[in-house]
C-alpha positions as CSV (number, residue, x, y, z in Angstrom):
1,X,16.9,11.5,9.1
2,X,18.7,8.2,9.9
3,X,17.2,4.4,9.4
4,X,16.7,4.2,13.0
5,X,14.3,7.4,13.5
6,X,12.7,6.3,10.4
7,X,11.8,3.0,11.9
8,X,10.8,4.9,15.1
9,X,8.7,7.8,12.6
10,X,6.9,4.6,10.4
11,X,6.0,2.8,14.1
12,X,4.8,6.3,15.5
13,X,2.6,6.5,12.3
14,X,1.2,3.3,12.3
15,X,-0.5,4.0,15.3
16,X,-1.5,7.4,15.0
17,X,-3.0,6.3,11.9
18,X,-5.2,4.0,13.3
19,X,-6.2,5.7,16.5
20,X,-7.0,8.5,14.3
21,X,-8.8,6.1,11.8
22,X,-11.6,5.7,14.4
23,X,-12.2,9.1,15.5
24,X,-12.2,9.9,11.9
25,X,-15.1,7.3,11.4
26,X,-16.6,8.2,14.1
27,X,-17.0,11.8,13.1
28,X,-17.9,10.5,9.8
29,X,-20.4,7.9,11.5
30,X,-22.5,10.4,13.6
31,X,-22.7,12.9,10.4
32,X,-24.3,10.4,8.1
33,X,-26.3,8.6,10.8
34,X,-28.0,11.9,11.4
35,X,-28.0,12.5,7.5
36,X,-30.2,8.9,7.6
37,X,-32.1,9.1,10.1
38,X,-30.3,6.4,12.6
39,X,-28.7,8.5,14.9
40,X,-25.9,7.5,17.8
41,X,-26.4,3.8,16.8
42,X,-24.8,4.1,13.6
43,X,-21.9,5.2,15.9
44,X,-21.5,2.3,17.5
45,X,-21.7,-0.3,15.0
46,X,-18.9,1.9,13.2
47,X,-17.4,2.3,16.0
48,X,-17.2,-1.4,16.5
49,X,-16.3,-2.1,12.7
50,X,-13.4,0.4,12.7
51,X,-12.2,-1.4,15.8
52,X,-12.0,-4.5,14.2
53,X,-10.6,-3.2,10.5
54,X,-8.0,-1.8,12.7
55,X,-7.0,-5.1,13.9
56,X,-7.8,-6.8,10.5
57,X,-5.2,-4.5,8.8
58,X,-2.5,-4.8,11.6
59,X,-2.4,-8.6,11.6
60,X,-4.0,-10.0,8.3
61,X,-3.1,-7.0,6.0
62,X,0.2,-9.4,4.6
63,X,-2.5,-11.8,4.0
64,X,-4.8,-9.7,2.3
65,X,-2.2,-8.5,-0.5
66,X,-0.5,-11.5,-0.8
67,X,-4.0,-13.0,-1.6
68,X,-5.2,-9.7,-4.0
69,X,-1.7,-10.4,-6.0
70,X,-2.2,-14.2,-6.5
71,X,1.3,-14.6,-5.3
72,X,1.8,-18.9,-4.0
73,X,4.8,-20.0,-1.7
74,X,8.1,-20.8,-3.5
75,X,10.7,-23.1,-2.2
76,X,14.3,-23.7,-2.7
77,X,13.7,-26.5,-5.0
78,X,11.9,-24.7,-7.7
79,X,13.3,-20.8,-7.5
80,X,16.8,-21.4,-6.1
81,X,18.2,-18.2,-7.1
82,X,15.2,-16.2,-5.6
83,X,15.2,-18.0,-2.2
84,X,19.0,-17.8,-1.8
85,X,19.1,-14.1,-2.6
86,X,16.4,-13.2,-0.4
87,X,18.4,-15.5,2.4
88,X,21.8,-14.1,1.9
89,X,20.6,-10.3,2.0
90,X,18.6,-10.9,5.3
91,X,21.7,-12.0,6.7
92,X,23.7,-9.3,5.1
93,X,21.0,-6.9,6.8
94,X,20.3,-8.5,9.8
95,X,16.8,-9.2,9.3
96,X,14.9,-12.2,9.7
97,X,14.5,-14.5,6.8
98,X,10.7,-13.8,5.1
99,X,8.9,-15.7,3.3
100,X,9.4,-16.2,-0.4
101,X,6.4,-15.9,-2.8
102,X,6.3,-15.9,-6.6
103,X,3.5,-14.6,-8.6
104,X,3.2,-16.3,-11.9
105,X,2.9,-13.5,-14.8
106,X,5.2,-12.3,-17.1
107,X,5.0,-8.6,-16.0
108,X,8.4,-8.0,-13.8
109,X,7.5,-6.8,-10.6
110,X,8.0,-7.0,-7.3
111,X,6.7,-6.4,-3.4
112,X,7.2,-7.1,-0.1
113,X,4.5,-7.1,2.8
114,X,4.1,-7.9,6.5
115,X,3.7,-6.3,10.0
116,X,7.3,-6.3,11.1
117,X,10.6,-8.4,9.9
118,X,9.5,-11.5,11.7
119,X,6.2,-11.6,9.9
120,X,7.2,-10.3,6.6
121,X,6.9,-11.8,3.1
122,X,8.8,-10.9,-0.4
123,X,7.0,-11.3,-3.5
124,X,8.4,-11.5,-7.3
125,X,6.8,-11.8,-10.5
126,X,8.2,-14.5,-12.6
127,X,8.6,-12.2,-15.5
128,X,11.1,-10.3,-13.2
129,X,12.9,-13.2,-12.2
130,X,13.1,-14.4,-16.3
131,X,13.8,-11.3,-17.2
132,X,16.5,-9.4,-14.6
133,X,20.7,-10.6,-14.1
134,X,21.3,-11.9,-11.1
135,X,23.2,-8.5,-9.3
136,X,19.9,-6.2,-10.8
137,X,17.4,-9.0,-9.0
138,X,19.8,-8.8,-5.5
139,X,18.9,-5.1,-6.1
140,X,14.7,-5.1,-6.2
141,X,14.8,-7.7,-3.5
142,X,17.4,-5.3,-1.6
143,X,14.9,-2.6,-1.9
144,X,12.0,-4.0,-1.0
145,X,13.9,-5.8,2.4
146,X,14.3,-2.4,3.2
147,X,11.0,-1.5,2.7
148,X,10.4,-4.6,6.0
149,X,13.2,-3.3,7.7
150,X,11.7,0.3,8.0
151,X,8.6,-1.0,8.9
152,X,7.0,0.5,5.5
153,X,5.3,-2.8,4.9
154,X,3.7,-2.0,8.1
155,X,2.8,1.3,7.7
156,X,1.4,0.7,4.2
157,X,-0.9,-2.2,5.2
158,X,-2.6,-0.3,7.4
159,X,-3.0,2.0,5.4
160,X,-4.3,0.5,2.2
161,X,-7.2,-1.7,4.3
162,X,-8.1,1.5,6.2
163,X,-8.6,3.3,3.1
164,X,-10.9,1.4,1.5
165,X,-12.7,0.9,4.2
166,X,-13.5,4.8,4.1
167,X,-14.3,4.0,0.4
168,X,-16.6,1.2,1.8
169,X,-18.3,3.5,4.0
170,X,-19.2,6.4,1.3
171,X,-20.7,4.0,-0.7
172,X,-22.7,2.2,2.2
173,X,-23.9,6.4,2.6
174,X,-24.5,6.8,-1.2
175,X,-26.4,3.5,-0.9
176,X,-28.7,4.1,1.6
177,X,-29.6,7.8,0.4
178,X,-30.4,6.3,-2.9
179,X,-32.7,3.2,-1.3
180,X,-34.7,5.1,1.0
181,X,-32.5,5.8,4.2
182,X,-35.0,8.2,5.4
183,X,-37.9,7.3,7.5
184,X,-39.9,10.2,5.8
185,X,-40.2,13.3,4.7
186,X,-39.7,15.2,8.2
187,X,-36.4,13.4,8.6
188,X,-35.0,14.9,5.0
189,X,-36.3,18.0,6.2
190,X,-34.9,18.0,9.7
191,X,-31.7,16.7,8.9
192,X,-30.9,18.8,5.5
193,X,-27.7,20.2,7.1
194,X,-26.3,17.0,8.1
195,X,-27.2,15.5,4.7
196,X,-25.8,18.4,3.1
197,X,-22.2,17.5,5.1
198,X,-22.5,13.5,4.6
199,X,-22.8,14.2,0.9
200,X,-19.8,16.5,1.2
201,X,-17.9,13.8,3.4
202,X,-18.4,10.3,1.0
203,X,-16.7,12.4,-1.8
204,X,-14.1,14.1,0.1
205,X,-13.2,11.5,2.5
206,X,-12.0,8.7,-0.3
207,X,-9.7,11.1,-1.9
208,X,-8.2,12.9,0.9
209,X,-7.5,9.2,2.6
210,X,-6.2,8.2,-1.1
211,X,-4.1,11.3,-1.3
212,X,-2.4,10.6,1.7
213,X,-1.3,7.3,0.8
214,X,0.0,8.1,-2.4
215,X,1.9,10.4,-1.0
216,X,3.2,8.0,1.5
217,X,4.2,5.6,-0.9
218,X,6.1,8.1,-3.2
219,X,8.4,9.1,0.1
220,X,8.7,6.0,0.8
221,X,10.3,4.0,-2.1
222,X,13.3,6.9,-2.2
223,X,13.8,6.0,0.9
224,X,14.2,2.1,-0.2
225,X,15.8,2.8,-3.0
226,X,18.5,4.2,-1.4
227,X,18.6,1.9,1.6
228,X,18.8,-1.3,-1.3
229,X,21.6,0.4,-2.5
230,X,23.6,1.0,0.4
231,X,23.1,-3.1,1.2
232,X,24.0,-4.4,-1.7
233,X,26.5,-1.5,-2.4
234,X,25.9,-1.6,-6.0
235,X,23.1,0.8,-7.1
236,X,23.9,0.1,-10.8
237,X,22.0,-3.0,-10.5
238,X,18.7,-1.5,-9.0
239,X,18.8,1.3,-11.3
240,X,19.2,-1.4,-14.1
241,X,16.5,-3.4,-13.0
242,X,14.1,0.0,-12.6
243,X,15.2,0.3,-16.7
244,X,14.3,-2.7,-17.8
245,X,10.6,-2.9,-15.5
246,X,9.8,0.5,-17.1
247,X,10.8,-0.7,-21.0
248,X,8.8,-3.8,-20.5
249,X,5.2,-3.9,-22.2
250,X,3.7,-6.0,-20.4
251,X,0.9,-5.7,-18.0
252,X,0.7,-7.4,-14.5
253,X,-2.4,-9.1,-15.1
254,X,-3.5,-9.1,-11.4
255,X,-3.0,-5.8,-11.0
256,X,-5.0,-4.6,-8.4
257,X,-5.2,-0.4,-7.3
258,X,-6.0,-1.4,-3.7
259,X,-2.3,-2.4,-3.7
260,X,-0.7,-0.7,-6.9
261,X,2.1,1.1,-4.2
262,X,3.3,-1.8,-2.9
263,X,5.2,-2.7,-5.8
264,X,8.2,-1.7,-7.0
265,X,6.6,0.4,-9.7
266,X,3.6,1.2,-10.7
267,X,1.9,-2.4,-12.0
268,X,-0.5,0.0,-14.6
269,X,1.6,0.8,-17.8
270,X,-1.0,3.2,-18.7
271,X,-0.4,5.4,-15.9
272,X,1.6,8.3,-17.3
273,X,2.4,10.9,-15.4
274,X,2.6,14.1,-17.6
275,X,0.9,16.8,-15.6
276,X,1.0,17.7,-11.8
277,X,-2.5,16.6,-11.2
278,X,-1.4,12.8,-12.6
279,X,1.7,13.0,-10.7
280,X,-0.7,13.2,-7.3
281,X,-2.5,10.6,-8.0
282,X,0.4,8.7,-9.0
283,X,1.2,5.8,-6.4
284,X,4.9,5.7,-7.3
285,X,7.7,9.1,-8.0
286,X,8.9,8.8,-11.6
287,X,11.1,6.0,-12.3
288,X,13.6,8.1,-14.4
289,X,14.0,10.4,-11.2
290,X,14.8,7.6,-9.4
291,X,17.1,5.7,-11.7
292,X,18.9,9.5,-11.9
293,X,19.1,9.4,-8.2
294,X,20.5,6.1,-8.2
295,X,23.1,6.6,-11.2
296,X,24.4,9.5,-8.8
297,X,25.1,7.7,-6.0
């Protein structure tokens, strides 16, 4: 697969995602409006609100991270060596120059957001930028540029505000089951069948949709890993950097799971990943597998 189909592929996805976001909800909107008692209206408010998360998470998803993360503008004046890297790898890849945010903690770490290249945004920890040489930061920023370049940040933020959304909505089911969402007793008898599949559907539904974007993020940061290593033609230094994140103790203290796999690695320390079932429900591929990779190349 070269870059371009994989631009193509992440574009593709975006939209199939979120066209089959609302017939998903819609399904899922008709079961537990009969399982309460509403009916088709319950349809059409969801329907309505799925319309308008899909646009909320097309064009405010950057937003929305960058606001979770507690990430503030920087400047040329008071990060220097961030701002020119980021400058002088857009121009070494063609891209448009994103913004530049740092987010004060000592944690290294790193992201990048955005919708496409000319609405993107790069985000660093100041414990990474402390902490890494100058050739190992060129090589996080490298990778996550090529995370805006593929359109991953894309793909991603749609993702991540569509999912918990479907988390929103099992516990809005949950909710109203346990308040008295039934007019009476007629209703739970009429509608056992459908209350039997809305139970069945607010506990699947969150971890099938958090499944798949796990597993999305774990193909995608081989794929930037290997694309920051082909720009700055030195993989040494993102495979150095990956080293010296993983060996570091501390804990991103803003670490949020609704957007854990937009970092670099995984912001949770804790999160070891010693058994197949950990592994799925890890949001990043293990680091020494990619640092391997990387020494390879």
């Amino acid at each position: 697969m070269t870059i371009y189909s994989t631009i193509s592929s992440n574009k593709r996805k975006t939209w199939l995602i979120m066209f089959f976001f609302i017939i998903f909800f819609s399904t899922v909107a008709y079961v537990f409006g009969k399982a309460l008692g509403y009916g088709l209206s319950l349809v059409g408010v969801m329907l309505i609100f799925s319309g308008f998360m899909s646009f909320l998470s097309y064009y405010y998803s950057d937003r929305i991270v960058l606001g979770l993360a507690g990430a503030h503008p920087a400047n040329e004046n008071n990060y220097r060596e961030l701002y020119h890297i980021v400058e002088n790898l857009s121009i070494a890849s063609g891209l448009p120059m994103p913004k530049v945010y740092v987010i004060d903690d000592p944690a290294p770490n790193a992201f990048a957001t955005g919708r496409d290249p000319k609405h993107a945004a790069v985000a660093a920890t100041t414990g990474l930028l402390n902490k890494l040489k100058t050739a190992e930061l060129e090589g996080v920023i490298a990778h996550e540029m090529s995370h805006v370049k593929n359109y991953d940040t894309r793909l991603m933020g749609v993702v991540s505000i569509l999912v918990g959304f479907v988390a929103i909505l099992s516990n809005f089911f949950f909710r109203s089951m346990w308040f008295g969402g039934f007019s009476n007793d007629e209703d739970r008898k009429d509608n056992s069948i459908f209350i039997i599949l809305g139970i069945i559907f607010a506990i699947l539904a969150p971890i099938v949709a958090t499944l798949i974007q796990l597993a999305l993020s774990r193909r995608r940061e081989f794929l930037a890993d290997a694309d920051g290593a082909l720009l700055t033609r030195y993989p040494a230094g993102l495979a150095n950097a990956l080293e010296k994140i993983a060996d570091d103790r501390n804990v991103l203290r803003n670490a949020n799971p609704a957007i854990a796999h937009f970092y670099i690695e995984n912001p949770f320390k804790n999160a070891e990943k010693t058994s197949w079932l950990t592994s799925l429900f890890s949001t990043h591929p293990p680091i020494e597998e990619r640092i391997k990779i990387l020494r390879s190349m």
